[in-house]
N, C-alpha and C positions, 0 to 999 in steps of 0.2 A: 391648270394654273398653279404656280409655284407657289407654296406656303409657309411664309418666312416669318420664324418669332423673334422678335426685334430685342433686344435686350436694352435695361435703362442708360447704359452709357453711350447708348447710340445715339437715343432722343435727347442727352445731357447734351453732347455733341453738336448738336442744332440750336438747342434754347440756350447755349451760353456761348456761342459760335467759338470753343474750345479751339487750340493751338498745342499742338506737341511740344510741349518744353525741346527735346533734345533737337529735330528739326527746323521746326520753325514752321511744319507742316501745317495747314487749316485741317484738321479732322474733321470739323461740319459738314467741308464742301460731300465728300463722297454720301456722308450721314444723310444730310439733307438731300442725295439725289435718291438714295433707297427709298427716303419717304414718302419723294413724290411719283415713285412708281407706284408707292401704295394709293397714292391721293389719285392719279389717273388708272388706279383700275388694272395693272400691269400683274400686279403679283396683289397676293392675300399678305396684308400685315398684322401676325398677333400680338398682343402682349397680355400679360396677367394682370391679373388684384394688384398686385403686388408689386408690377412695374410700378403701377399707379401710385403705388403706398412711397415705395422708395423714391419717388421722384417724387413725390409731394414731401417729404423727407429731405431731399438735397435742398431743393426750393427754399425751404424754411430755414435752412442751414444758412445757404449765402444770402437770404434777406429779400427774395421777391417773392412775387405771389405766388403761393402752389396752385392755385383756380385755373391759371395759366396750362400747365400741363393737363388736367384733366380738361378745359376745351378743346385744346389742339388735339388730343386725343382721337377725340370725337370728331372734330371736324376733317382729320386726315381722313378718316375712315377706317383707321386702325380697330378691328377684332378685339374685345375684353376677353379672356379668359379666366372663368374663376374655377378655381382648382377646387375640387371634394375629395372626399376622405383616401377614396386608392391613388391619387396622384399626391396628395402631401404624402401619405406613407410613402411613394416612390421616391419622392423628395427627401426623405429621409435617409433612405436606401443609399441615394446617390450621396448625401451628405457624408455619409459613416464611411463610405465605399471607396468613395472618389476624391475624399477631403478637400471638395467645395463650402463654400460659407453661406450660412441659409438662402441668401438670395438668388444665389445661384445654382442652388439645388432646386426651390423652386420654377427658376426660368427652364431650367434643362426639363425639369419631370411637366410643365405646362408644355413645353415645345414637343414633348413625346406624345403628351396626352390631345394633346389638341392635332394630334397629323401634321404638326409641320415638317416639309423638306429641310429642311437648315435651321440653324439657330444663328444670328447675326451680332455679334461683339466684339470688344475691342481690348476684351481683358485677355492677354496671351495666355495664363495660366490654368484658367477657365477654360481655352478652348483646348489644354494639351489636354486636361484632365478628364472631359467631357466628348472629347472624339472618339472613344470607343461607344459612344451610347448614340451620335447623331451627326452628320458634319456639321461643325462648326466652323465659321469662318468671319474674317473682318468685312468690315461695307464694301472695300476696296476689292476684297477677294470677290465678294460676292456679287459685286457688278463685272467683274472681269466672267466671270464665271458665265453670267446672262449672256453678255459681249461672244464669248467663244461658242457658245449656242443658238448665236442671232437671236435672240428673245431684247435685244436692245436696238 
């Protein structure tokens, strides 16, 4: 089974049913169908401590409850992964190395450390930066990806 570390802008994607300023595009719709491959059992979904941290962070920023993301969490079935001390030092690595910004150093050294196939985001600079260490790719790519392999 495929083991996909989701990154927080994907779940952001979902809980605030986001729209592409320049398009007009729903960025949820793809988000929310990655998820529910996780919620039916289709593929493995991780995320970190630290999805969790960050997304409880956004929440409290625009003014709803962070409690919200740490149930859905749990009740998609999505993976916690909590990172110790040789993956934050990776994370660090990758920081210095690959001039990611902490959170995203984190997500990449979790998505290593935890065996995931892919890392799933939507930040394009993230994933030019990060593709030497794991593919990376958006929800869109990533369902197309399934699609081309029958796994959908």
């Amino acid at each position: 089974m495929i083991r996909a570390f989701i990154d927080t802008n994907v779940l952001l994607n979902v809980w605030f049913k986001e729209i592409d300023p320049r398009t007009s595009r729903p960025l949820w719709e793809a988000s929310l169908r990655v998820l529910k491959l996780v919620e039916g059992g289709k593929i493995e979904g991780i995320v970190s401590i630290f999805t969790i941290m960050e997304s409880v962070h956004v929440f409290r920023r625009k003014g709803a409850d962070p409690k919200i993301a740490q149930s859905d969490i749990q009740d998609l079935g999505l993976e916690v992964y909590i990172p110790e001390i040789p993956a934050l030092l990776d994370a660090l690595t990758y920081q210095l190395e690959l001039g990611i910004d902490p959170y995203d150093a984190v997500a990449l050294s979790s998505a290593v450390n935890s065996n995931c196939d892919v890392l799933i985001t939507r930040d394009e600079e993230f994933k030019k930066r990060g593709k030497s260490v794991i593919k990376i790719v958006s929800p869109e790519e990533f369902l197309s990806y399934l699609e081309e392999r029958g796994l959908l």
